[in-house]
C-alpha positions, 0 to 999 in steps of 0.5 A: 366589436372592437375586441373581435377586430383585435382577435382577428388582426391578431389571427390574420397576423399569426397566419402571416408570421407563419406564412413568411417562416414558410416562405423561408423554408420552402427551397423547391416545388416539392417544398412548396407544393407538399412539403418536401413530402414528410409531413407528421400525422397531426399535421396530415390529419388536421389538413385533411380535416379541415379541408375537408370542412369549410364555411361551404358545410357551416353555412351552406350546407348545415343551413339548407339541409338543416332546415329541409332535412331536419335532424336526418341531416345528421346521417350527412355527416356520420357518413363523412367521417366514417366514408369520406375520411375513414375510408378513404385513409385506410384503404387509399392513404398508403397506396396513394403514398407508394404510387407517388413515389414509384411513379414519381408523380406530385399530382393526380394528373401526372398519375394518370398520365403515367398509369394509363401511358395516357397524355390526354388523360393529363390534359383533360385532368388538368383543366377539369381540375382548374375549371371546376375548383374555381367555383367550390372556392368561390363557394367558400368565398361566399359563405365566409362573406355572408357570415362577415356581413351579418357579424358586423353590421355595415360591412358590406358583402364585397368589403369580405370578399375582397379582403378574404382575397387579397388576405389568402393569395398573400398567406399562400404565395408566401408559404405554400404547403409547408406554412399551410400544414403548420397553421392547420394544427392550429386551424383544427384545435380551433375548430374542435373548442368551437363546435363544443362551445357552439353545440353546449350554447345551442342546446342551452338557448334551445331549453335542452336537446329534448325541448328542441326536439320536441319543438321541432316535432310539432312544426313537422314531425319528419324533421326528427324522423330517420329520414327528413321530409324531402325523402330518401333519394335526395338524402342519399344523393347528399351522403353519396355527394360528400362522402364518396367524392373525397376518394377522388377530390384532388385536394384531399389525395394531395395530402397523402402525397405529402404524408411522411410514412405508414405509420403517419397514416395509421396515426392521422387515420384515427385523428382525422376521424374522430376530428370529422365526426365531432364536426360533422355533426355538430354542423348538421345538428346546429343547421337542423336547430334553425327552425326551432329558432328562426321564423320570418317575425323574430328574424326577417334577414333570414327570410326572402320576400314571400316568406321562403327562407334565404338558405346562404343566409340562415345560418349567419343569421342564426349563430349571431342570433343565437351566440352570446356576443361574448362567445360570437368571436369563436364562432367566427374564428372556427369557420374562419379556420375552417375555410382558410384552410379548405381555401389554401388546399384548393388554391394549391391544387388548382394552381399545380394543374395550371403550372405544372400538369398544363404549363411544365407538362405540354408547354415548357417541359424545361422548366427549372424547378425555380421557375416553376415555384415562381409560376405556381406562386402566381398562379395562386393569385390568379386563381384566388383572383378568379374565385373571388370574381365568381363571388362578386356575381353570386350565380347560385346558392352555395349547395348548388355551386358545392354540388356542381363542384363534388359532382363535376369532379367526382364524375370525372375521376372516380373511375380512372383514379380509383380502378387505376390503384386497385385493378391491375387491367383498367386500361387506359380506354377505361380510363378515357371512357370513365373519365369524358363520359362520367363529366358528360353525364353530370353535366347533362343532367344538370343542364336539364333540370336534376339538382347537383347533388343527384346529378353529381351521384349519377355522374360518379355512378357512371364513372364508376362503372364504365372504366372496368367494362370498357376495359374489359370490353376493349383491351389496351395494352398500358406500359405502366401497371400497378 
């Protein structure tokens, strides 16, 4: 107990050493926001990795899919890095690039306001991106605070919370975007030794990757089938979910905006795929493993009353169960990593569509670039205030609150973000159309009764669809074209 308090400290040390160099390197809102725009491929690659993966996929997602879907949870992650990563770099990193130095824009809101000559388009962006980012961050919140409380017995729920906090608005107030791509090299090294140790010390616990298999074969042969017992339709709608969203996810196209050339994208292409893959799997195996090592009699805390499994509390449950103590403090700084920096992109987003898209954009276009720098800094901490308030009430289990979050704004941007870069006559009735009606459409499917995943799915479906025929249907002539 007393050395992962150490490792820790010192972890939450190094991360503010490197914030306060960040700080007194960051001269301007560029800086602070995207690092004056010229950052390496590593750094690139490593950031969009890690915050692509977060305690949201390590316990959230790898223990409830894992546990329904069985190793078919795996296609999950497989469709992540060759979908959500590697097709996302190749076809929209250096097109992401151009268009945020042509249209001289820092954030995806000013893009479709300057693409589609459109301020509405801002406005809407702008508070879709606020009001649907609190909760994915309160998700990680969540998951890191669950991981914390089952580490280290007689640490409550809310002692995490609310440290993990105060701790991620002071790291990213100080350094901003800059400290932030420097401490995610170091984020994603961790995360590459941690999933090989965690997969080496799980299949060894299990006997052999054939023993497991075999164990789960004969609770339910469908948990080593190619498709999991929920079925096809749900496992589709998670792959779509979580690989298709990131073509849109402000917080990943961010991070092309900050990239330094084409050559840098050619690099970090290659790097953050094969870094996306080990750790997709790896997460979605591990979570698959929970049956074989877990039931109500061996370990109750990942159980509810009647028996059913608590899905946020499995794999906590698990990696302490299963980790030597020896080995536990590399799990905890892995998913630690993973979610600090996944924590840090959706803060810095979230923050920009608040101060700069709404406040600079509609309010106070005068601002000074030094005021603004001020006001994004602020708004860090009031959005980490907000996510951690979230937390604190826990209104639903982490998958659904992801799958409300990818879904949400997914639908809301798919369409206008990705026809706006590659079709030259979306227009901006298209773009409108995509954009209010995709929302619309997640949103009313989820209020029904359709789980978030599948609502998210259609929703993206739509937005999709509509901005190409609408503006084929209703031409509008846009000032500013591709």
């Amino acid at each position: 107990m007393v050395i992962k308090i150490i490792l820790i400290s010192l972890y939450a040390l190094m991360i503010l050493v490197i914030g306060y160099i960040g700080m007194r390197r960051t001269k301007s809102f560029k800086d602070f926001f995207h690092g004056g725009a010229n950052i390496g491929p590593w750094m690139s690659a490593f950031s969009y990795g890690t915050a692509y993966f977060s305690a949201v996929v390590f316990i959230g997602f790898a223990g409830k899919v894992g546990w329904g879907f069985g190793y078919s949870g795996m296609w999950i992650g497989i469709f992540n890095g060759l979908v959500g990563v590697l097709g996302v770099w190749a076809l929209l990193g250096w097109r992401i690039k151009k268009i945020s130095v042509e249209y001289k824009v820092d954030t995806m809101s000013e893009y479709l306001e300057k693409r589609y000559n459109s301020p509405f388009l801002k406005l809407f962006a702008s508070i879709a991106i606020f009001v649907f980012l609190v909760p994915y961050s309160a998700a990680v919140f969540i998951g890191l605070s669950y991981l914390f409380t089952y580490s280290f017995p007689g640490i409550q729920y809310w002692h995490t919370v609310v440290f993990m906090g105060v701790f991620t608005a002071l790291y990213l107030v100080m350094g901003g975007y800059k400290s932030m791509a420097i401490v995610d090299v170091i984020f994603g090294m961790i995360m590459t030794a941690g999933v090989i140790i965690l997969v080496a010390v799980t299949v060894n616990k299990g006997g052999g990757f054939q023993n497991i298999t075999e164990g789960l074969n004969q609770i339910n042969p469908g948990l080593t089938a190619v498709i999991g017992p929920p079925g096809w339709w749900p496992l589709f709608s998670l792959i779509i979910l979580t690989s298709v969203a990131p073509f849109a996810m402000p917080q990943l196209v961010q991070k092309f905006y900050a990239i330094r050339d084409r050559r840098s994208v050619y690099i970090g292409m290659i790097a953050s795929t094969l870094f996306s893959l080990l750790i997709g799997i790896v997460a979605y195996y591990i979570g698959s493993t929970s049956r074989f090592f877990l039931n109500p009699e061996n370990s109750p805390n990942a159980f509810l009353a009647d028996g059913n499994p608590n899905v946020d509390a499995l794999m906590p449950v698990m990696l302490t169960t299963v980790i030597p103590n020896s080995l536990s403090i590399v799990v905890l700084l892995l998913i630690l990593a993973a979610s600090m920096s996944t924590l840090a992109s959706l803060i810095l987003i979230s923050s920009s569509s608040l101060s700069k898209d709404f406040y600079a954009g509609f309010i106070n276009r005068n601002l000074s670039d030094k005021r603004l720098t001020l006001l994004m800094r602020v708004s860090n901490a009031f959005f980490v205030l907000l996510s951690v308030i979230i937390a604190l009430i826990k209104p639903e289990t982490i998958v659904t609150i992801l799958g409300i979050s990818w879904g949400a704004i997914g639908s809301a941007f798919l369409g206008p973000f990705v026809w706006g870069l590659f079709m030259k006559k979306a227009n901006k009735a298209g773009a409108i159309a995509s954009m209010v009606l995709g929302l619309a459409a997640c949103i009313i499917l989820y209020v029904v009764g359709i789980p978030s995943p599948e609502a998210g799915t259609i929703g993206m479906g739509v937005s999709l669809v509509l901005n190409p025929v609408v503006s084929f249907l209703v031409p509008v002539k846009t000032s500013i074209q591709n």
